[in-house]
C-alpha positions in Angstrom: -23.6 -4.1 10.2 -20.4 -5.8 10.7 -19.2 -6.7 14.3 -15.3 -5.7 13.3 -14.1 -2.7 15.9 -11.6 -0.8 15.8 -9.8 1.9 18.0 -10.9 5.4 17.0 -7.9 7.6 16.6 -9.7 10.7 18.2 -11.4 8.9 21.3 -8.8 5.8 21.5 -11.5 3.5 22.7 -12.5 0.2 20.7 -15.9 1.9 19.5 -15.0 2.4 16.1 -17.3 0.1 13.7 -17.2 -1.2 9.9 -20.4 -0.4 8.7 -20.2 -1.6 4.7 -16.6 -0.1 3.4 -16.5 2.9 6.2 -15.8 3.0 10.1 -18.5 5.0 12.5 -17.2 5.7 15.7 -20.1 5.1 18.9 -18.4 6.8 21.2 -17.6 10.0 19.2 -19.5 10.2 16.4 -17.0 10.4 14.0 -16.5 8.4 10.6 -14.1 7.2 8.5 -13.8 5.9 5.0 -11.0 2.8 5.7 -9.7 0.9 8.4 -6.3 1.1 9.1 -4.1 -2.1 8.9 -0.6 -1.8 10.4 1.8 -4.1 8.9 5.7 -3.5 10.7 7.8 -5.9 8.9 10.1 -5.3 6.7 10.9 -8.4 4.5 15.1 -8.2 3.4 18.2 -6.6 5.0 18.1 -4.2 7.7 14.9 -1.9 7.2 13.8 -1.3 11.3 13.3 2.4 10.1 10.6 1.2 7.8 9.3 -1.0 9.9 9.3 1.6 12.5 7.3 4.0 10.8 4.7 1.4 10.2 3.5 3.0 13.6 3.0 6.3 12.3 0.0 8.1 14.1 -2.6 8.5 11.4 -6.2 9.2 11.8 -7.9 6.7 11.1 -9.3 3.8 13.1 -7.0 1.1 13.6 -8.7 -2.1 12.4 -5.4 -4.9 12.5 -1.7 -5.0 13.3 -0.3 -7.9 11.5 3.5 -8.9 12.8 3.9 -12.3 11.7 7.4 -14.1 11.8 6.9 -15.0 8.1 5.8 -13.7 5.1 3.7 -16.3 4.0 2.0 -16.3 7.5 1.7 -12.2 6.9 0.3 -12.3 3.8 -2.8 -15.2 5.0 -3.4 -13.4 8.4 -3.4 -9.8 6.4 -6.1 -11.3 3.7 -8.0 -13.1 6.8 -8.3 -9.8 8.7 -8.3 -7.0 6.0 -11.3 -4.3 6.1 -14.3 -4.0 3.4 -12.2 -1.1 2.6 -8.2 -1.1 3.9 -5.9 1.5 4.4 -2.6 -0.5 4.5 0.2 1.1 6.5 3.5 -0.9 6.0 7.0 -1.0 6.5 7.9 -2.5 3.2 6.0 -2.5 -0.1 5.2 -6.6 1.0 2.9 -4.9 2.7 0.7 -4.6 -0.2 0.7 -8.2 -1.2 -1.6 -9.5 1.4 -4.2 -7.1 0.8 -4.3 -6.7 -3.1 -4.4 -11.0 -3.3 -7.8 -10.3 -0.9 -9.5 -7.3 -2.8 -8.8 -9.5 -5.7 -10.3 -12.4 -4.6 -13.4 -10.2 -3.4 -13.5 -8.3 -6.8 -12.8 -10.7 -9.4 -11.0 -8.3 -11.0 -8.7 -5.8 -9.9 -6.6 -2.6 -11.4 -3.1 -1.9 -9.6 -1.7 1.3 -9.7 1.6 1.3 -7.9 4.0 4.3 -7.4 7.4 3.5 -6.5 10.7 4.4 -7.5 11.9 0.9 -8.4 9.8 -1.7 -9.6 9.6 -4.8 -7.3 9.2 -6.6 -10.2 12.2 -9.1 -9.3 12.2 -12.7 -8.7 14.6 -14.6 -6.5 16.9 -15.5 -9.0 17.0 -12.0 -11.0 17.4 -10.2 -7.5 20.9 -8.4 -6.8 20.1 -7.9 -3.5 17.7 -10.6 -2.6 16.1 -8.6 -0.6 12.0 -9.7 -0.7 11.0 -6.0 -0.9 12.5 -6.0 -4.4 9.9 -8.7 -5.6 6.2 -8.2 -3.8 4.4 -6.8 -7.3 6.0 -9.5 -9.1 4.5 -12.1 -6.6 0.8 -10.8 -7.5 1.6 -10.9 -11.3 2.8 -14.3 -11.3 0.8 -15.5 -8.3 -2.4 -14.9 -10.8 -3.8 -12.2 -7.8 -3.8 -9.4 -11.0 -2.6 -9.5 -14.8 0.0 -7.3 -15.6 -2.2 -5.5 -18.1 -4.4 -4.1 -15.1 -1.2 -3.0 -13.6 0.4 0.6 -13.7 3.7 1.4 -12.8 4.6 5.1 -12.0 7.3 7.0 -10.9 9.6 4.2 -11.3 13.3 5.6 -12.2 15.7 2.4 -10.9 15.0 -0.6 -12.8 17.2 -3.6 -12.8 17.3 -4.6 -16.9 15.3 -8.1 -16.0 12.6 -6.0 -14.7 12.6 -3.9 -17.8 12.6 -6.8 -19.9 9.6 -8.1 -18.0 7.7 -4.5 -18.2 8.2 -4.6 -21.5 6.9 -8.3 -22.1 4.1 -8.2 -20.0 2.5 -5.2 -20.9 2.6 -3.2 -17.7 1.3 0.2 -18.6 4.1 3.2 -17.3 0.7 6.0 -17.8 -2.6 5.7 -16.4 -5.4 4.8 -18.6 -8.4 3.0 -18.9 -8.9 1.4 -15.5 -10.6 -1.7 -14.1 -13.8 -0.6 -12.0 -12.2 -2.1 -8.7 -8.6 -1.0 -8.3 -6.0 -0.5 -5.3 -3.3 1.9 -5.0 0.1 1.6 -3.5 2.2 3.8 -3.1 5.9 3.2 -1.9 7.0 6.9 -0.7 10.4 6.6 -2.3 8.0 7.9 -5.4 8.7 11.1 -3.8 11.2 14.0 -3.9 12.9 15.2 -1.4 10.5 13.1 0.7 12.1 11.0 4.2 12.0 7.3 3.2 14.1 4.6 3.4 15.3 4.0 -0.3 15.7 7.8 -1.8 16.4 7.7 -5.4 17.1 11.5 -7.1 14.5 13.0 -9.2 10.9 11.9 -7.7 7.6 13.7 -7.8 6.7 16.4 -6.0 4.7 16.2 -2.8 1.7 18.4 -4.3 1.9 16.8 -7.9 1.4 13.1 -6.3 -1.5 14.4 -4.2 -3.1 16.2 -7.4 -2.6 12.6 -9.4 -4.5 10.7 -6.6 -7.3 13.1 -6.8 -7.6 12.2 -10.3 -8.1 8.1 -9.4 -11.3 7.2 -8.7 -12.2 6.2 -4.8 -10.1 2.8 -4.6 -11.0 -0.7 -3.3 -7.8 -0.1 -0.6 -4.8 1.8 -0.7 -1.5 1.6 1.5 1.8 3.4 1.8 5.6 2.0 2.6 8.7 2.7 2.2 8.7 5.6 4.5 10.8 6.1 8.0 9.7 7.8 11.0 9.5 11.6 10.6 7.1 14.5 11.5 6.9 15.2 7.9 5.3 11.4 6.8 3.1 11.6 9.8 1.6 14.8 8.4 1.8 14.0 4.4 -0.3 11.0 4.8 -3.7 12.3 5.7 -2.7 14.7 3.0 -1.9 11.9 0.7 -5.3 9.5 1.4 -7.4 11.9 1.6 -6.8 12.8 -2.2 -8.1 9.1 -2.7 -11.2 10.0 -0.5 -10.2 7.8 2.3 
């Protein structure tokens, strides 16, 4: 049994305990599949909403909020702190980076299936923004965390060309196929139609179609959502949304 606690989101006491991949609560009895790991930055220009609704009530038990002044210092204290199993709520997709280079390093091998309109497959000098959002699944490729071919990349509808041009070379898969028997699942809310998130692009997927897709995925290693700004309709999407993983 592992000593990490966390705070239960029903009895909001510090009773909540990782026992393998899930969370038992001692004071109420109740269990959870992942711990939630809060991560309220927001790596470019402007972006508070996002990193606002990084503190979105969601129920399960809170096992890290990581609000370092750097992303290089988020990223090690997110990997040093992150769950058997993590639930990663974010304000920007760097959110992810942190926890994928972990599982990764736990797993030896691990799929990425990321939903997101755009690709955030920039580098710092193909950027047109500059903006560090624009670039966190590029780090993991070219860090070494996961090879492009275990990568899948869906919804995405606003690509700069140089990220094209790097799909295209690397052989990042735009449908879901064959996947690797440890994988994490991000998913940058944008994906979504019609949905409140900070970067809306025209012509997303339904809420009900991206639920029915996760349902399909088997139960992942961690999963985490971004992108999103505060808003009743987020705060009640998300249990929707994880629990199609079977988190």
């Amino acid at each position: 049994m592992s000593a990490l606690r966390a705070r239960c989101p029903d009895c909001r006491t510090l009773t909540a305990v990782a026992i393998g991949p899930d969370y038992q609560c001692h004071a109420c009895g109740r269990e959870f599949a992942a711990g939630l790991v809060r991560v309220p930055r927001s790596w470019g220009t402007g972006g508070d909403a996002m990193a606002e609704a990084a503190h979105l009530e969601v129920p399960w038990p809170e096992a890290a909020v990581i609000d370092e002044d750097t992303l290089e210092a988020q990223i090690a204290r997110q990997a040093h702190e992150l769950p058997q199993r993590p639930l990663v709520l974010g304000g920007c997709c760097c959110a992810h980076v942190g926890a994928v280079r972990e599982l990764a390093a736990r797993h030896g091998r691990l799929g990425v299936i990321w939903f997101d309109a755009h690709g955030d497959l920039n580098t710092p000098e193909t950027s047109p923004s500059g903006n560090a959002w624009g670039m966190p699944l590029r780090m993991l490729i070219d860090g070494g965390d996961v090879d492009a071919r275990d990568v899948t990349l869906l919804g995405a509808r606003n690509l700069d060309p140089p990220e094209v041009a790097f799909i295209d070379a690397a052989g990042i898969r735009r449908e879901l196929g064959d996947l690797p028997e440890q994988i994490y699942v991000a998913v940058d809310c944008d994906v979504l139609d019609g949905f409140p998130v900070y970067m809306p692009e025209p012509g997303g997927i339904a809420l009900p179609d991206l639920e029915q897709t996760l349902a399909t995925l088997p139960v992942p290693a961690g999963a985490g959502f971004s992108g999103l700004v505060p808003s009743d309709v987020a705060a009640e999407a998300l249990p929707r949304l994880a629990h199609a993983l079977g988190l």
